[in-house]
N, C-alpha and C positions, 0 to 999 in steps of 0.2 A: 476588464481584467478581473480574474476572478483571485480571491482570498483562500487559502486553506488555512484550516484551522488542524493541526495533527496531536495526537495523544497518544500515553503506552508504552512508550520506548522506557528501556532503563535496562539494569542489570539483572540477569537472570544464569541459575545453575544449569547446567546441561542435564535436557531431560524434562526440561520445568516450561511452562508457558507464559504467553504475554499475550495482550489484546492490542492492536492499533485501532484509532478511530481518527477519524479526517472530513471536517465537514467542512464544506465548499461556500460560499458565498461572493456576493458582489453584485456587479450587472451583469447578469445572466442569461443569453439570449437560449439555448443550448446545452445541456450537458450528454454527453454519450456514454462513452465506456469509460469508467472510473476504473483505480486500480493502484496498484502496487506495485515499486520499482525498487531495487537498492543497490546500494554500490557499497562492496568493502575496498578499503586501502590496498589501492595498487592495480584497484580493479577495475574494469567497466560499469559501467551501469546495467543493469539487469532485469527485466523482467521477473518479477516474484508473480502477479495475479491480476486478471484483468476482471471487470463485469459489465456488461453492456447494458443501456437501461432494460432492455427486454432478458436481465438476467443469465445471459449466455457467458460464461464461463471460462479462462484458460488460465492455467497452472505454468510455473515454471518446472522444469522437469524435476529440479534439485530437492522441491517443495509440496509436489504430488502426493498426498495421503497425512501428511503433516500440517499443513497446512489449508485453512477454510477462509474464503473472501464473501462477503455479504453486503447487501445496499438495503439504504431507504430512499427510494427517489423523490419521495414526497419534501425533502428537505437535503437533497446530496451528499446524503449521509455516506461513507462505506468504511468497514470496518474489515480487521485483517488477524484472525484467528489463531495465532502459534503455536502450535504442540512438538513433543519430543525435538525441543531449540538441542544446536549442538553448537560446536565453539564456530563449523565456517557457516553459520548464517549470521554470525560477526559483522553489523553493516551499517551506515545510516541507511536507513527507510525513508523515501518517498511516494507520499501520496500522487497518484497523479488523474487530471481527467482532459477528456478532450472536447475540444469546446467550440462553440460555432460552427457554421457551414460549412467551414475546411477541414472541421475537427483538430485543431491545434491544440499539439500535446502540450498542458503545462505541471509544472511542478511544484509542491510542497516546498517548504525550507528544510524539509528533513527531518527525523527521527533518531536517535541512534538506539541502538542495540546491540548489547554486551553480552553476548557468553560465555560464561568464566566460572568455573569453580572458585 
């Protein structure tokens, strides 16, 4: 079972940034593509940003150019960059990575993140 440890969330002015950070540990056989999920009230869960350990990259579409996803694989680091926040990326945030030979997606406890004048 793997640990995440997440950081970063809080309230922020639209327009204004935040940093996540989410490091992984436990008994670790595996980690793959780390990344970023978030669900606001009422909504699905979502794909925000993925990263594969070999750095391969995918965006959510809402999130494209706004937003930067970055690792350190040497300790399961990855971290989740926020610029020009507006009020609907309103959401908890989940770290997530996939794990072992099946790649089983698992998840954070969650983040949240407030946009609000």
């Amino acid at each position: 079972q793997v640990q995440f440890v997440e950081s970063g969330g809080g309230l922020v002015q639209p327009g204004g940034s935040l940093r996540l950070s989410c490091a992984a540990s436990g008994t670790i056989a595996v980690i793959h593509a780390m990344g970023w999920y978030r669900q606001a009230p009422g909504k699905e869960r979502e794909m925000v940003a993925t990263i594969t350990y070999g750095q391969t990259i995918k965006y959510g579409d809402s999130v494209k150019g706004r937003f930067a996803i970055s690792r350190v694989n040497a300790n399961n680091t990855v971290f989740l960059q926020m610029n020009s926040l507006n009020p609907e990326d309103t959401a908890v945030y989940y770290c997530s990575a996939e794990v072992g030979s099946f790649k089983v997606l698992q998840f954070g406890q969650g983040t949240q993140v407030l946009v609000s004048s």
